[in-house]
PQR file of N, CA, C, O and H, with PARSE charges and radii, in Angstrom:
ATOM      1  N   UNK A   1      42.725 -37.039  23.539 -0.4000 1.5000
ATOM      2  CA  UNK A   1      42.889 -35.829  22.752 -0.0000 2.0000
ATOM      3  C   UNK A   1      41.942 -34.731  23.252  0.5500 1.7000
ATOM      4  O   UNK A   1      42.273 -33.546  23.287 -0.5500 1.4000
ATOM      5  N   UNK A   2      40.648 -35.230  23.667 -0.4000 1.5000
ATOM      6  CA  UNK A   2      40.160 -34.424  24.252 -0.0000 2.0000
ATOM      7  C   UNK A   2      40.453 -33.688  25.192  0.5500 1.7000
ATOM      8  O   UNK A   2      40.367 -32.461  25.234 -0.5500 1.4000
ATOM      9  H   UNK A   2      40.379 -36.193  23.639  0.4000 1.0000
ATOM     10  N   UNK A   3      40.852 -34.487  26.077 -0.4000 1.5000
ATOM     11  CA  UNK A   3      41.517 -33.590  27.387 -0.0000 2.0000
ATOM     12  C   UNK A   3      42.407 -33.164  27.439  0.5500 1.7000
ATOM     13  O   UNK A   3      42.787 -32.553  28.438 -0.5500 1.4000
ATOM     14  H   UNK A   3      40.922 -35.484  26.044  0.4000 1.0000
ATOM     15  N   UNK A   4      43.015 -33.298  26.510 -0.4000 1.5000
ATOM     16  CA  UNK A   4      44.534 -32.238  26.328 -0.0000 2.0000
ATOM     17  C   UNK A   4      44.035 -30.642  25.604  0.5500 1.7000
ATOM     18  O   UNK A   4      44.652 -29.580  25.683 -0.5500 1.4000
ATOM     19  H   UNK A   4      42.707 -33.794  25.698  0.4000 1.0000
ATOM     20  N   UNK A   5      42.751 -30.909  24.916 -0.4000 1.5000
ATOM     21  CA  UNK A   5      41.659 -29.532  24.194 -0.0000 2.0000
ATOM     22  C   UNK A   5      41.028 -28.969  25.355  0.5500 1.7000
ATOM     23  O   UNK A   5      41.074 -27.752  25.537 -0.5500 1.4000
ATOM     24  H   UNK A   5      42.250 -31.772  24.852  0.4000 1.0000
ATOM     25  N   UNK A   6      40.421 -29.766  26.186 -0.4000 1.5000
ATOM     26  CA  UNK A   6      40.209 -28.724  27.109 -0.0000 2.0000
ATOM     27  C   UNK A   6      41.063 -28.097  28.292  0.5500 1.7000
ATOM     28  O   UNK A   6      40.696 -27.163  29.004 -0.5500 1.4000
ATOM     29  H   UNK A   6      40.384 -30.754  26.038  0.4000 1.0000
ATOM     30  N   UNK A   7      42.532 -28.930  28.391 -0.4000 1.5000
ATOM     31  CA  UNK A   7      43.278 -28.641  29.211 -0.0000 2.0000
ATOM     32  C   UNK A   7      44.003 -27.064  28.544  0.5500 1.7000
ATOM     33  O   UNK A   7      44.489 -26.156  29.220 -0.5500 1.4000
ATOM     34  H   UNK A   7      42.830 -29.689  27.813  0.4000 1.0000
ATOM     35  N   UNK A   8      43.904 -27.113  27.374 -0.4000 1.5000
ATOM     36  CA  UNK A   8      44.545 -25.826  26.395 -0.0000 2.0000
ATOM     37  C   UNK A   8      43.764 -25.017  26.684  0.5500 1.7000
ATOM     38  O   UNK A   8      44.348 -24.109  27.277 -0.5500 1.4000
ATOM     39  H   UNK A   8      43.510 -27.850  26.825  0.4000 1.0000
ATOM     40  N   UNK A   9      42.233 -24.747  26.547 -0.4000 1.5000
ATOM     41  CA  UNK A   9      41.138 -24.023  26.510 -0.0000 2.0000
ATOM     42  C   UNK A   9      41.370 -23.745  27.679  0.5500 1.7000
ATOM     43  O   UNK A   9      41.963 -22.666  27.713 -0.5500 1.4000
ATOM     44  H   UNK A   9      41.760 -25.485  26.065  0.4000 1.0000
ATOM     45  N   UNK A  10      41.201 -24.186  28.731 -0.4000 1.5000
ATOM     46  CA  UNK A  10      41.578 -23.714  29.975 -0.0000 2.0000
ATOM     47  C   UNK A  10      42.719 -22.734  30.687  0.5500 1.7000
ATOM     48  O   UNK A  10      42.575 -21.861  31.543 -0.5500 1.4000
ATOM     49  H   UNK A  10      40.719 -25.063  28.704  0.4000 1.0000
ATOM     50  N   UNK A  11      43.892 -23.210  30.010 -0.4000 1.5000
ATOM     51  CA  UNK A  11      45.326 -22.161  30.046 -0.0000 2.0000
ATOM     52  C   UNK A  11      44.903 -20.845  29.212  0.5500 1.7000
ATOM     53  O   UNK A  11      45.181 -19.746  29.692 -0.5500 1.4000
ATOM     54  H   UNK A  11      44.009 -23.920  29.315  0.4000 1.0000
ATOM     55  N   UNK A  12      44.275 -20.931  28.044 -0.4000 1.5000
ATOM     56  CA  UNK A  12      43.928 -19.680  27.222 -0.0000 2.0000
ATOM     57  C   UNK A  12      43.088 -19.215  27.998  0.5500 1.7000
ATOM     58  O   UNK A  12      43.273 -18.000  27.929 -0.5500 1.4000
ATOM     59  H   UNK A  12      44.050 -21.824  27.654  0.4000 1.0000
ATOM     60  N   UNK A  13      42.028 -19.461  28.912 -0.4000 1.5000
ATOM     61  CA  UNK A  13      41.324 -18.338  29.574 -0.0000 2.0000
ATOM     62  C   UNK A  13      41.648 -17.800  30.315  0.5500 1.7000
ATOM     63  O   UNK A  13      41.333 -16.617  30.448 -0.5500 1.4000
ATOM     64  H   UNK A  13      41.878 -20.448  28.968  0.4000 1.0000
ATOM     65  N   UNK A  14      42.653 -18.629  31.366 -0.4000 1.5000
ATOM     66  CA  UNK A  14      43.553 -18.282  31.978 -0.0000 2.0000
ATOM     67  C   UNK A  14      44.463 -17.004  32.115  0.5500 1.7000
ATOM     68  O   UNK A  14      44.477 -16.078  32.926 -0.5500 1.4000
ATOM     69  H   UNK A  14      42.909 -19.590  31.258  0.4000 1.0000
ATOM     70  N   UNK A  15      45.295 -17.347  30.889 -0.4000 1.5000
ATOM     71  CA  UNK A  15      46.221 -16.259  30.102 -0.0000 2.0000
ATOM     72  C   UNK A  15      45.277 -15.113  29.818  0.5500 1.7000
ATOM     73  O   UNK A  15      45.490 -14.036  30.374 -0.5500 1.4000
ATOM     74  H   UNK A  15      45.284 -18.100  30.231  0.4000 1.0000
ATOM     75  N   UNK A  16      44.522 -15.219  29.215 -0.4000 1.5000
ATOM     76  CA  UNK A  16      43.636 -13.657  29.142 -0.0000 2.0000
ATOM     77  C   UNK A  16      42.967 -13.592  30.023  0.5500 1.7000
ATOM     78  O   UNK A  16      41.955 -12.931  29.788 -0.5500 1.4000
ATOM     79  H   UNK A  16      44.349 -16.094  28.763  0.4000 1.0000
ATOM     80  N   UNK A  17      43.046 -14.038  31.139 -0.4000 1.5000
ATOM     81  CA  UNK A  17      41.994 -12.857  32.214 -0.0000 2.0000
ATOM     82  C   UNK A  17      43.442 -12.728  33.137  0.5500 1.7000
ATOM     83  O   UNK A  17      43.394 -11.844  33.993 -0.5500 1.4000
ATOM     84  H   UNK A  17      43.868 -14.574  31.329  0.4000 1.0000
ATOM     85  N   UNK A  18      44.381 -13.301  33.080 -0.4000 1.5000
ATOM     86  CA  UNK A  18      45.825 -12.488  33.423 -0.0000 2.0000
ATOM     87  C   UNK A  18      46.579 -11.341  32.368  0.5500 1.7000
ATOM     88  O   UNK A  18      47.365 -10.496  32.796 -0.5500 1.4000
ATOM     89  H   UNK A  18      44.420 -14.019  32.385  0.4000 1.0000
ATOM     90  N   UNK A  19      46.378 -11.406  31.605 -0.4000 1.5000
ATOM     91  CA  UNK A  19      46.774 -10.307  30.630 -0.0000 2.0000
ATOM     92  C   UNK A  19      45.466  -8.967  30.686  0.5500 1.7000
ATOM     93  O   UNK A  19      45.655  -7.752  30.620 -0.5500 1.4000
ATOM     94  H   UNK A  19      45.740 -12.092  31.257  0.4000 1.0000
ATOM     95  N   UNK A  20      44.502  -9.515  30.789 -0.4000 1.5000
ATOM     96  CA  UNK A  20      43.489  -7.909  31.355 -0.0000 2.0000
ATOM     97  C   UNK A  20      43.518  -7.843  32.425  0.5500 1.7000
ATOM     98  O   UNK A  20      42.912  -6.786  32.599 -0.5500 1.4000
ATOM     99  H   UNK A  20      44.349 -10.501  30.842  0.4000 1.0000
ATOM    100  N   UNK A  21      43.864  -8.299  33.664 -0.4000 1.5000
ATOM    101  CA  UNK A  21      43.863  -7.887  34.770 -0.0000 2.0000
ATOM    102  C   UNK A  21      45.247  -7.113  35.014  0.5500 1.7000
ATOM    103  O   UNK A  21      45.184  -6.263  35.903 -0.5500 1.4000
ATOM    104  H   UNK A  21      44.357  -9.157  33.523  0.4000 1.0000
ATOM    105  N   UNK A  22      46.740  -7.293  34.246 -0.4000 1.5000
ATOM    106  CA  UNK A  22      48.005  -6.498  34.203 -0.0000 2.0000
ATOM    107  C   UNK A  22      47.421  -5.665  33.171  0.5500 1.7000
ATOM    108  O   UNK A  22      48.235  -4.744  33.096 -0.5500 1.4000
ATOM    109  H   UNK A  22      46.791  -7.984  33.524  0.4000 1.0000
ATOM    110  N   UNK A  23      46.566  -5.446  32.387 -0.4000 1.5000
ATOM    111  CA  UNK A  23      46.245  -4.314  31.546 -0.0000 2.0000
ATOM    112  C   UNK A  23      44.705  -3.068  32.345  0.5500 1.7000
ATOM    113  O   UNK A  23      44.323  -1.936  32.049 -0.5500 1.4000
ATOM    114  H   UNK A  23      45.905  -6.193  32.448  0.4000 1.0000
ATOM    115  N   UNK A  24      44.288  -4.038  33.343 -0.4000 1.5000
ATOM    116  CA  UNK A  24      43.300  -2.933  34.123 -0.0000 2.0000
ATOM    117  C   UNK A  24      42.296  -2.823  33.703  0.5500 1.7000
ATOM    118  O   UNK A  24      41.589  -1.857  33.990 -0.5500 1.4000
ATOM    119  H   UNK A  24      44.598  -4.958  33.583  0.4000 1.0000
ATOM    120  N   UNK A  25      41.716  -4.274  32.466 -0.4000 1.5000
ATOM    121  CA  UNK A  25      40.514  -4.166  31.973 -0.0000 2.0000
ATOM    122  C   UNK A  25      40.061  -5.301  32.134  0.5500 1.7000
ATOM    123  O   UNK A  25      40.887  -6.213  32.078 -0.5500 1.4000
ATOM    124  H   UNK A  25      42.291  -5.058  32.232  0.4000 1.0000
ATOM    125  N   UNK A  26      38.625  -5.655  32.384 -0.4000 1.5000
ATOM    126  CA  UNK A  26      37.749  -6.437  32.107 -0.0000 2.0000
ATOM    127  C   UNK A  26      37.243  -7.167  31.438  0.5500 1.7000
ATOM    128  O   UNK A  26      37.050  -6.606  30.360 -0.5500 1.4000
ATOM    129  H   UNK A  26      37.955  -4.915  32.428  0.4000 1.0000
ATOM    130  N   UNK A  27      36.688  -8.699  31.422 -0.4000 1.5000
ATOM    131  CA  UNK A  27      35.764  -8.788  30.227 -0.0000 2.0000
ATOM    132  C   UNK A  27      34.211  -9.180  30.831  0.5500 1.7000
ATOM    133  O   UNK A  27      33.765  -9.673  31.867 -0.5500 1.4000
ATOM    134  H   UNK A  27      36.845  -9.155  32.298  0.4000 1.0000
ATOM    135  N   UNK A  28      33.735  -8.722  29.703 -0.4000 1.5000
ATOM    136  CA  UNK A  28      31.875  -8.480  30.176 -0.0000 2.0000
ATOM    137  C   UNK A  28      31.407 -10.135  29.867  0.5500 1.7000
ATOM    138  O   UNK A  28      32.327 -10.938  29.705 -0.5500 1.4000
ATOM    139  H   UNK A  28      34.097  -8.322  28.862  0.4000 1.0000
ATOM    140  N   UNK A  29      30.430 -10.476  29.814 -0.4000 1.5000
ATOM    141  CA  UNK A  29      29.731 -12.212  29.273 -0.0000 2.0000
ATOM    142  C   UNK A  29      30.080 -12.199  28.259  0.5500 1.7000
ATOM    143  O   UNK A  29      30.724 -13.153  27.825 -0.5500 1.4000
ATOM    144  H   UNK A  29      29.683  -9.824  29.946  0.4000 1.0000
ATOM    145  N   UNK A  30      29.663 -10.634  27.155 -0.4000 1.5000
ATOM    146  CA  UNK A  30      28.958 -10.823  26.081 -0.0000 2.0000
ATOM    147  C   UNK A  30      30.452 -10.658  25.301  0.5500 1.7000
ATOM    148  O   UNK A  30      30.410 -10.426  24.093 -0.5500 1.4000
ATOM    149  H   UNK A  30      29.140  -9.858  27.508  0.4000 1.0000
ATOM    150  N   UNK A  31      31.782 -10.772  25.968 -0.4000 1.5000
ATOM    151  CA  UNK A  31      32.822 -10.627  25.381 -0.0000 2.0000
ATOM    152  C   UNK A  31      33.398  -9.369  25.067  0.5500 1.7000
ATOM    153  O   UNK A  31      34.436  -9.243  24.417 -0.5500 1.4000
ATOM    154  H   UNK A  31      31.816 -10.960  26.950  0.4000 1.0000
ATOM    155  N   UNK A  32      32.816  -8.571  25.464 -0.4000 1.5000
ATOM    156  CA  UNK A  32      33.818  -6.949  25.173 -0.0000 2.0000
ATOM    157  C   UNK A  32      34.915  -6.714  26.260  0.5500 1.7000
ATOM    158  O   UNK A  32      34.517  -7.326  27.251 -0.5500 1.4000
ATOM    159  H   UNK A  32      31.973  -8.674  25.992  0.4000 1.0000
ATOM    160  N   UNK A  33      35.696  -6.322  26.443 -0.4000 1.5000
ATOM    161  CA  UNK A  33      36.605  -6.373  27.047 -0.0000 2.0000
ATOM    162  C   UNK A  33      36.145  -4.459  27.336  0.5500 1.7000
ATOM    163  O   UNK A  33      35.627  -3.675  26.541 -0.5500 1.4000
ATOM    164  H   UNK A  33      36.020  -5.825  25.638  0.4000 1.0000
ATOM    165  N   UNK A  34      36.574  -4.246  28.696 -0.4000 1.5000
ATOM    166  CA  UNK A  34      36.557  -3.062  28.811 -0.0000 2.0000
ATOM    167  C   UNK A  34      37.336  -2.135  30.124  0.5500 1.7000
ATOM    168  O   UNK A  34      37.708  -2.964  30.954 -0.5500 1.4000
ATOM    169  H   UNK A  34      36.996  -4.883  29.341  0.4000 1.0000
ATOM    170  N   UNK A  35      37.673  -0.825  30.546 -0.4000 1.5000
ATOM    171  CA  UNK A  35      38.110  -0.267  31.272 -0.0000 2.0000
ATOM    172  C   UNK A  35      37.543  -1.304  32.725  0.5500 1.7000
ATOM    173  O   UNK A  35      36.414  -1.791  32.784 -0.5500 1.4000
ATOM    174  H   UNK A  35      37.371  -0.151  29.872  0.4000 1.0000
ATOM    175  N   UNK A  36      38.626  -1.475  33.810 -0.4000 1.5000
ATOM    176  CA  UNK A  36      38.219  -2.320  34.953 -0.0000 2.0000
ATOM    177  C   UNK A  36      37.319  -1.456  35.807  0.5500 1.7000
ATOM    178  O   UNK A  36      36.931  -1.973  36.854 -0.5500 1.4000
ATOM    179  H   UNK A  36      39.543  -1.079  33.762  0.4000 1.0000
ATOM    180  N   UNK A  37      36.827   0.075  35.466 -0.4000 1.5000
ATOM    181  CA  UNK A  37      36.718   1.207  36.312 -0.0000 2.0000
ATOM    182  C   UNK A  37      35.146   1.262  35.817  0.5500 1.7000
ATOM    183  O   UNK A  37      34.243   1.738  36.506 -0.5500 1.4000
ATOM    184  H   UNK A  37      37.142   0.495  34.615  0.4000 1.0000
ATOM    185  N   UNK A  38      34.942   0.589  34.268 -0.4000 1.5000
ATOM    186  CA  UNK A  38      33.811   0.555  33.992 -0.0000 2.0000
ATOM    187  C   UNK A  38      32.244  -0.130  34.797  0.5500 1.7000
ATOM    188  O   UNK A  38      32.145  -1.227  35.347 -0.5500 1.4000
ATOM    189  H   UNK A  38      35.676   0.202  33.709  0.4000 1.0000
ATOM    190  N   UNK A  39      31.221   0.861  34.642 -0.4000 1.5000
ATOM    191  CA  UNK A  39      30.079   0.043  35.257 -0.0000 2.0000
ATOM    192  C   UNK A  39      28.660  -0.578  34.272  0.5500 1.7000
ATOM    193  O   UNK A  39      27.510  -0.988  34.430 -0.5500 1.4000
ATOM    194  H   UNK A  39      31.301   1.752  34.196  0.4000 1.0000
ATOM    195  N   UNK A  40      29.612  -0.325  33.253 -0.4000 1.5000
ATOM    196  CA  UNK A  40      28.228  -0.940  32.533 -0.0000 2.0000
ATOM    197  C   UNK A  40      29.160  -1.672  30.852  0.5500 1.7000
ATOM    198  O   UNK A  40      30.359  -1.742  30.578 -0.5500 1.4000
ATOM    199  H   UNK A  40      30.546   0.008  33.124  0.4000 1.0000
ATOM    200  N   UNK A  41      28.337  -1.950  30.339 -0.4000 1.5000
ATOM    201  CA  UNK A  41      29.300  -2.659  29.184 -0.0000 2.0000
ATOM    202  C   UNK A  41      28.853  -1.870  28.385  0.5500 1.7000
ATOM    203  O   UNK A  41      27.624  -1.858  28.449 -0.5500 1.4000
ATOM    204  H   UNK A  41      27.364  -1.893  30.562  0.4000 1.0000
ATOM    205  N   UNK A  42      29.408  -0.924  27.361 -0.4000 1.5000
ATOM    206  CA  UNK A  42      29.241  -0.185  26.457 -0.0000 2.0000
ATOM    207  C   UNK A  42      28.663  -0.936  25.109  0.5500 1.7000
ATOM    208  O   UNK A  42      28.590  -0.303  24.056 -0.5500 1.4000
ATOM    209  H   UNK A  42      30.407  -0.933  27.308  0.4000 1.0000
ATOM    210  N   UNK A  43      28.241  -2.363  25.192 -0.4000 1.5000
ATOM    211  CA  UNK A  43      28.091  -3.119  23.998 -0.0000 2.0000
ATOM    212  C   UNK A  43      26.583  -3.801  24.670  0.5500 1.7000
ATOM    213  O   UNK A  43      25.565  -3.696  23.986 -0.5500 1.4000
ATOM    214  H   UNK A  43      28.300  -2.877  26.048  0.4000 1.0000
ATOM    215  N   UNK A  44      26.542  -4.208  25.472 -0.4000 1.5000
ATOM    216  CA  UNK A  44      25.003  -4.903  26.239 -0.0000 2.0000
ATOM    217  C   UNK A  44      24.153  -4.123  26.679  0.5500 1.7000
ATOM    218  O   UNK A  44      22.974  -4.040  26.335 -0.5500 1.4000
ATOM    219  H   UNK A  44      27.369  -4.293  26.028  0.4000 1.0000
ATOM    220  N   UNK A  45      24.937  -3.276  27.767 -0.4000 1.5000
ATOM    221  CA  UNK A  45      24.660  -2.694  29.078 -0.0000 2.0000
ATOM    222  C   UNK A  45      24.282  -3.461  30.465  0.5500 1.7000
ATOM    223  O   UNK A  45      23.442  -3.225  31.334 -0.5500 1.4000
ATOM    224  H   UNK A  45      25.895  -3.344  28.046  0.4000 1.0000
ATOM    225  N   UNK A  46      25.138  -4.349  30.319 -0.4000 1.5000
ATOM    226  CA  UNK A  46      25.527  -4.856  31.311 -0.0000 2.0000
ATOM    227  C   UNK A  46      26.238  -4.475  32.512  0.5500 1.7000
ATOM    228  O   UNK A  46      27.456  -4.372  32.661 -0.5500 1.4000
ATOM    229  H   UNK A  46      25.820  -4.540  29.614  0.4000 1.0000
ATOM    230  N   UNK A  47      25.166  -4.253  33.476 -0.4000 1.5000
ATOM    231  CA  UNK A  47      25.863  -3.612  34.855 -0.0000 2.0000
ATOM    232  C   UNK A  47      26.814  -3.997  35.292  0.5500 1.7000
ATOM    233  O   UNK A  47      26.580  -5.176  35.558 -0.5500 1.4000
ATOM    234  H   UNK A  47      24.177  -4.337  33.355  0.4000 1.0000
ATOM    235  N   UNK A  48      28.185  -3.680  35.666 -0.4000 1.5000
ATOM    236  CA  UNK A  48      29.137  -4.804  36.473 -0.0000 2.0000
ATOM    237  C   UNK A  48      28.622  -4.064  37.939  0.5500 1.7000
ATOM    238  O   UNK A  48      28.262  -2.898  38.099 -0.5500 1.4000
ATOM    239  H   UNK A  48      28.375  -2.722  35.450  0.4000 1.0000
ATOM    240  N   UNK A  49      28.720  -5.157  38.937 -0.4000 1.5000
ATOM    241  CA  UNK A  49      27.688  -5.113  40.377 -0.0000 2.0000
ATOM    242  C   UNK A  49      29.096  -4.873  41.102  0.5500 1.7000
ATOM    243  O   UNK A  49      29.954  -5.693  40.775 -0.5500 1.4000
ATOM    244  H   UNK A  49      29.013  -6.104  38.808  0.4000 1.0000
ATOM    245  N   UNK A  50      29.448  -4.009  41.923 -0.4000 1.5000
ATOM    246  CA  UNK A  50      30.674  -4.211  42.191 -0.0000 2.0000
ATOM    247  C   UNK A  50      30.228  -3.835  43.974  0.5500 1.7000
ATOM    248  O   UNK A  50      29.608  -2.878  44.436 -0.5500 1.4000
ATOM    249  H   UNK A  50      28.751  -3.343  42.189  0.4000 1.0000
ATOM    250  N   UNK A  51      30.764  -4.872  44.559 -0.4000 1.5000
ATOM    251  CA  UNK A  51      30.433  -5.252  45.999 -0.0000 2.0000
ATOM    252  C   UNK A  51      31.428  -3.896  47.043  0.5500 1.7000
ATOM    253  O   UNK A  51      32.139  -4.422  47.899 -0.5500 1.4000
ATOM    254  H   UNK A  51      31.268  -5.650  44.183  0.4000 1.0000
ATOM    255  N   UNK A  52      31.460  -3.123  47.023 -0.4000 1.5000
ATOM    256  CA  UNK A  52      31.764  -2.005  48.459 -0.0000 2.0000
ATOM    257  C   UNK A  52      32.318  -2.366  49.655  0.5500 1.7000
ATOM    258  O   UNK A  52      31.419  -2.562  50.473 -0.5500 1.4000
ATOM    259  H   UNK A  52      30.883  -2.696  46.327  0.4000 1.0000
ATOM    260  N   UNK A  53      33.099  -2.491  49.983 -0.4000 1.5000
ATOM    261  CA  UNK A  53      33.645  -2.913  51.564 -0.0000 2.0000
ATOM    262  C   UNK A  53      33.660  -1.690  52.111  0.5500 1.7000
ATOM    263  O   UNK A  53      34.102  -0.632  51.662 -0.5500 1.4000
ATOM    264  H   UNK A  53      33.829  -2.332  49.319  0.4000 1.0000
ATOM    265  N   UNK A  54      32.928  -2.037  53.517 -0.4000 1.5000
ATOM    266  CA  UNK A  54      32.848  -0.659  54.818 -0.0000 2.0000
ATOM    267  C   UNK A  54      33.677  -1.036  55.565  0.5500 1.7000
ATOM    268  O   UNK A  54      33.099  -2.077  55.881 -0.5500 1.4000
ATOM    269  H   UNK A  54      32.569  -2.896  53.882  0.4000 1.0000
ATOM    270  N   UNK A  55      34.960  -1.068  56.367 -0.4000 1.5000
ATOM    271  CA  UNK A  55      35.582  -0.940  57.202 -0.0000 2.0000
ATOM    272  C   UNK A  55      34.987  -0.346  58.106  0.5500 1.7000
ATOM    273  O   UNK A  55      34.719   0.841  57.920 -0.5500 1.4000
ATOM    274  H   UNK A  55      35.429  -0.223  56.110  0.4000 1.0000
ATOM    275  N   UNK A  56      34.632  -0.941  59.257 -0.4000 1.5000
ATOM    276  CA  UNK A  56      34.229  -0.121  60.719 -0.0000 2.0000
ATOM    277  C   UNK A  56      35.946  -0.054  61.946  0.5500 1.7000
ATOM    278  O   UNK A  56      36.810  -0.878  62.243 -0.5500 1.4000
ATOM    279  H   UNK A  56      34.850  -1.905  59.408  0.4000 1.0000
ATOM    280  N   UNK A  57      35.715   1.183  62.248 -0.4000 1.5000
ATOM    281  CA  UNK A  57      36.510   1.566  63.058 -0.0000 2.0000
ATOM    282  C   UNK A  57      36.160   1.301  64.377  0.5500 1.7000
ATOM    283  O   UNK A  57      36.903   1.650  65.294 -0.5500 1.4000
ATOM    284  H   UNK A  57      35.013   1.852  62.006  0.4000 1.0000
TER
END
């Protein structure tokens, strides 16, 4: 029984970080969900660190 609870728990996190990623938002640790464009969490202030790719020509 257990592992059928965490096999569920698992599909549900699943499902919502696929349903904010087709909605263009985020979620922070502390659970706020927010704009994907955001850099800080309007509820912690939690930086999101967002890594830059340089393409060299």
């Amino acid at each position: 029984m257990m592992d059928q609870i965490h096999r569920l728990q698992d599909e549900i996190e699943y499902n919502l970080n696929q349903i904010n990623h087709a909605t263009d938002e985020k979620q922070c640790t502390c659970g706020q969900v927010v704009p994907v464009g955001a850099r800080f969490c309007p509820v912690c202030g939690k930086p999101f660190i967002e890594i830059e790719r340089r393409e060299e020509l």
